[in-house]
C-alpha positions, -999 to +999 in steps of 0.1 A: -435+395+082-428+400+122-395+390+133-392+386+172-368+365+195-382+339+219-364+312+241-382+278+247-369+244+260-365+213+246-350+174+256-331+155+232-308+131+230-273+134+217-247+103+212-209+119+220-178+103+210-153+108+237-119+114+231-104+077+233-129+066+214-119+084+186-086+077+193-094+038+198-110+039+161-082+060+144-052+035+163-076-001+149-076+015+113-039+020+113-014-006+091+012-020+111+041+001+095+020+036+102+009+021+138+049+020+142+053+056+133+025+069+154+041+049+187+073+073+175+055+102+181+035+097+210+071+084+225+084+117+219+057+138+225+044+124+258+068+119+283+050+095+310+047+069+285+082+050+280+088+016+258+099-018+274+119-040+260+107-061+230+094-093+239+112-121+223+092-138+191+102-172+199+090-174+237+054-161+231+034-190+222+010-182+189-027-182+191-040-206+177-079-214+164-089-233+191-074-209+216-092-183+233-087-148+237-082-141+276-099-117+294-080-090+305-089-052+315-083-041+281-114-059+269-134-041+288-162-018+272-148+020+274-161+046+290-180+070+276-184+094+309-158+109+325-161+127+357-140+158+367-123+138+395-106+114+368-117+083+385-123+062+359-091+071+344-068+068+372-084+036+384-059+015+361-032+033+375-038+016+410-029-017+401+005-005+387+039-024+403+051-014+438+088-029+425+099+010+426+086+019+462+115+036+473+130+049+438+119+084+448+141+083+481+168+066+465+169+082+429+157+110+433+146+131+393+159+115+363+193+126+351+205+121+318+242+104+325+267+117+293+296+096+287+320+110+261+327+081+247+294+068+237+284+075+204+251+099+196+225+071+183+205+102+162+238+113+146+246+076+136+213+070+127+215+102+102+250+089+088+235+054+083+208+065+063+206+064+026+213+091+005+177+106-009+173+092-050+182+120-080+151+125-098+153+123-137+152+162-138+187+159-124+204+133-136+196+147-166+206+186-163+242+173-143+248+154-181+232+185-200+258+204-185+288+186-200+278+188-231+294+205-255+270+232-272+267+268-284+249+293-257+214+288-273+214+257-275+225+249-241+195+273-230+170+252-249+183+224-237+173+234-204+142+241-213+135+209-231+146+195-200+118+212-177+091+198-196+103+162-196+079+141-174+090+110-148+085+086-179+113+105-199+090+120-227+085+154-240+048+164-227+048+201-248+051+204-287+089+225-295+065+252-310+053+261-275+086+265-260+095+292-284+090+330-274+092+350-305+093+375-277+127+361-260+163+360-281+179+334-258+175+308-288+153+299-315+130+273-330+162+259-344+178+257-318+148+238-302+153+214-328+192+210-323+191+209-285+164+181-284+182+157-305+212+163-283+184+155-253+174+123-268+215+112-267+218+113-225+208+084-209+185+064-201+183+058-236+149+070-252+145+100-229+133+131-245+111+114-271+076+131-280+057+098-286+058+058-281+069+057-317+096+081-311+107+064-282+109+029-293+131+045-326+155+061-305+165+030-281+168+008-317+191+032-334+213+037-302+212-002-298+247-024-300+226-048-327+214-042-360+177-037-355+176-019-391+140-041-397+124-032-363+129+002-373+111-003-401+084-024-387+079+005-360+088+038-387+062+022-413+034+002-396+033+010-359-007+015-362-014-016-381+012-038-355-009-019-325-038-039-341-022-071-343-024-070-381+001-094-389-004-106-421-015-072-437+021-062-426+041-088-435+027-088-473+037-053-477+070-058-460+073-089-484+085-108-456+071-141-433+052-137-401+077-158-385+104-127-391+073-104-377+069-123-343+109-124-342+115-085-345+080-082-320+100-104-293+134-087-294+114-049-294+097-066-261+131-063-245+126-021-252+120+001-225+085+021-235+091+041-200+128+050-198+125+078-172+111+055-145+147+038-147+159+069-124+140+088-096+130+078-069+113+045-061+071+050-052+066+014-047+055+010-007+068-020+012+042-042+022+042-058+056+020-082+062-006-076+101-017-109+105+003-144+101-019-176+098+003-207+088-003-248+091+003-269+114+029-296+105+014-330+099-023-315+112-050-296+094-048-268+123-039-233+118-024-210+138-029-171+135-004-147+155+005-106+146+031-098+130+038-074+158+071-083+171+087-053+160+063-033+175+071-017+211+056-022+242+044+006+260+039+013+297+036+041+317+064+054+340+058+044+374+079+076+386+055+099+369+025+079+379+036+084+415+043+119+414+009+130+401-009+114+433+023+131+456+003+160+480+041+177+478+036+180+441+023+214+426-010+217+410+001+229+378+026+197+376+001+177+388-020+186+360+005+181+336+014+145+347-028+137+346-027+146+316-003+131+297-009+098+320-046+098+309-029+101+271-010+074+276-033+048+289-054+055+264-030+049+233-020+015+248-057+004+257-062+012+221-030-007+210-043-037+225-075-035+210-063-032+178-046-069+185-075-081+200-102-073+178-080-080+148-071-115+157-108-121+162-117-110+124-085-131+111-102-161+129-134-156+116-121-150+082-103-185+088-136-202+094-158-193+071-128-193+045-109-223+050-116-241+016-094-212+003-065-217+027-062-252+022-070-256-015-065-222-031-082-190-045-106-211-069-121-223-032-131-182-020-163-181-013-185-150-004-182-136+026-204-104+041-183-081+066-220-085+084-218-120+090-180-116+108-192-092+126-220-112+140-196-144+147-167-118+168-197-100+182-188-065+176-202-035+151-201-040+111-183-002+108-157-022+134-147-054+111-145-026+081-120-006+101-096-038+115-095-048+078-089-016+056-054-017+044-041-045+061-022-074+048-025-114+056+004-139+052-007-172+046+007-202+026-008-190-003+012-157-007+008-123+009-030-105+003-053-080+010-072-085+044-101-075+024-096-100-004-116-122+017-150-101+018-166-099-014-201-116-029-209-139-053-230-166-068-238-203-064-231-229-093-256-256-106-243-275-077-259-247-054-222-242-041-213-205-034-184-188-054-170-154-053-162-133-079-127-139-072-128-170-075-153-171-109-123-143-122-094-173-112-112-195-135-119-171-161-080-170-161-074-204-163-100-209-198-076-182-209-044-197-206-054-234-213-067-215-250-056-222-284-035-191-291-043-193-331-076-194-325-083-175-291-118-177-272-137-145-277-162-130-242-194-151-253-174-182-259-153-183-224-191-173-207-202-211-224-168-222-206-183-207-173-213-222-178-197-258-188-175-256-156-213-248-135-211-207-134-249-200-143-264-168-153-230-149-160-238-120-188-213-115-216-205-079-203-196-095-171-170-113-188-158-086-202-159-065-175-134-093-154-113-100-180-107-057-181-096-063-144-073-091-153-057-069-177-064-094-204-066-080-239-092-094-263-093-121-287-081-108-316-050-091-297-043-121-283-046-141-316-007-156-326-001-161-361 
């Protein structure tokens, strides 16, 4: 085999991205609360670009459907070239405000102005701020610590408390935590220290099980829940199973005393540690606002953007970097960081227009659903909103992902509104969401004694004119509705 080296030349074609393009993508993907917190930085990190005051809510008049968007230089296609002179870039910069003419004479360089008296907006925004949550782990080592124990135990406690998990249950068997190597404590000591675990609150924290944990609330509890005990210490399996009547003839009792004890153990906390720690659930703030007309069947869609801040770029810096007196090195630095910022708020306004676009395309094609409800969602293709706002499929999927819609029918998933479907006998398209919104309403409007099983809500479907719907497909929705099956929703 001869190995040898050899240069030849070739022509090909290569599609670049450049730089705010990427950026343009990356700001119309962004949620309105993240959008917020990138603004922040690029506030702080680049100096030429400055925020104006917010624009008042009430005076902007709201887009509505028969409105159309205006032209305006930031609907122009970008740029992919860029030349070394900056032309393109700068070009924008030309048609800033003259209003500041003479503000270099008269001014002169910014000065920050210090006035003892005024207060420091970080420090009272740090005082202001709430206290980070106590995790479980601590609130329950700061009660270990008062009680009143030998050495060992207190040292198993500890331990035991290590390996308690957010939901407040042991996650390791006592035998593991013992170290025939170690004399801190032993086994017995184990066994002490956890039942003086499973006294702290939230009550039912430290239990190894379900069963466990549901015994520990009932004998701590004010009331006398001596037969739920039972019910739980006895036949827990069988009352998983919804086994009823096997239980209640070997309790010797009626079902009616079953269902009783089964609705005041509902009230029973089967995840006490999530009671303290902190809170994971994300606020949800919807992008897009569409709401009706009063006494019209019009809609108008705005953004929910008024908290949002305007950007701009600072006509002092914009100035200076074309000044001959300025030094190369600054004048750099102000290109720069001017180019930056023109290209965040091009992007920003982007974002708004292309996203108010898809929300009135979505409004078209979906407007059964906003004026009669989620049984009226039909299929939808991202392709075919794409083709209606006239820009690229990969587009419509980034304007959409993770962003919210309030509409008169609650707050929801942009994306709720682009899923397939099927057509009834009627030859009427239906989404899955929408065949999934009836499936729940068979499964409500059911005889509870005698509940409908997967092949008899399918003959439901296909009564109500949902053809050539497979049993596993009911199934498979009513496992996404979280809906148990027949015989564990049977009532006796």
């Amino acid at each position: 085999m001869k190995l040898e080296m050899s240069t030849q030349m070739r022509m090909e074609q290569r599609m670049t991205l450049a730089p705010h393009m990427i950026q343009s993508m990356e700001i119309l993907q962004l949620p309105i609360l993240v959008l917020q917190e990138r603004i922040e930085q690029e506030l702080n990190s680049n100096p030429v670009l400055e925020m104006t005051e917010p624009a008042n809510p009430e005076d902007e008049d709201t887009d509505s459907v028969e409105q159309q968007p205006q032209e305006d230089i930031n609907e122009k296609d970008l740029v992919l070239d860029t030349d070394n002179n900056k032309v393109e870039d700068f070009a924008r910069l030309e048609s800033l405000s003259d209003g500041f003419k003479n503000y270099m004479n008269e001014a002169g360089p910014f000065r920050t102005r210090v006035y003892s008296d005024e207060p420091d907006k970080k420090l009272e925004a740090i005082k202001n701020a709430a206290a980070f949550p106590q995790s479980l782990h601590e609130y329950l080592t700061e009660q270990w610590r008062l009680m009143d124990a030998e050495t060992a135990v207190k040292k198993a406690g500890d331990m035991i408390i290590d390996y308690i998990d957010d939901r407040g249950y042991l996650t390791v068997r006592l035998e593991q935590l013992h170290n025939k190597d170690r004399g801190d404590f032993t086994i017995d000591d184990l066994k002490e220290s956890l039942e003086l675990v499973q006294k702290l609150e939230p009550t039912g924290v430290g239990a190894r099980d379900l069963r466990e944990c549901l015994l520990i609330q009932m004998a701590q509890s004010s009331e006398d829940m001596s037969f739920e005990s039972r019910l739980i210490a006895e036949h827990m399996g069988e009352l998983l199973e919804n086994h009823l009547p096997d239980i209640a003839k070997k309790m010797n009792c009626g079902i009616d005393a079953i269902n009783r004890a089964i609705e005041r153990m509902s009230k029973l906390d089967t995840s006490p540690g999530l009671q303290v720690g902190r809170d994971q659930n994300h606020p949800i703030t919807p992008d897009v606002i569409v709401e009706s007309l009063d006494n019209s069947s019009q809609y108008s869609v705005c953004l929910a953007d008024y908290n949002l801040p305007r950007l701009r770029v600072n006509d002092y810096y914009a100035k200076m970097a074309k000044d001959a007196e300025v030094t190369e090195k600054t004048k750099k630095f102000l290109q720069t960081n001017l180019r930056s910022a023109q290209w965040i708020i091009d992007a920003i306004e982007q974002r708004k227009n292309t996203l108010l676009k898809v929300t009135k395309a979505v409004l078209k094609f979906q407007r059964d659903f906003f004026e009669k409800g989620q049984l009226y969602l039909r299929p939808l293709p991202m392709s075919k909103v794409a083709d209606d706002v006239g820009v690229h499929l990969a587009t419509v999927s980034r304007a959409v992902a993770g962003k919210y819609i309030q509409c008169p029918w609650g707050i929801l998933p942009l994306r709720k509104f682009f899923s397939g479907g099927t057509e009834d006998v009627n030859g009427a398209s239906l989404s899955w969401e929408a065949i999934r919104a009836k499936l729940q309403q068979i499964i409500d409007a059911e005889d509870k004694t005698k509940p409908l099983n997967d092949e008899q809500i399918r003959k439901k479907l296909t009564e109500l004119g949902i053809k050539k719907l497979a049993r596993r497909t009911v199934a498979k929705y009513r496992k996404l509705l979280n809906i148990p099956a027949a015989r564990f929703r049977k009532k006796y």
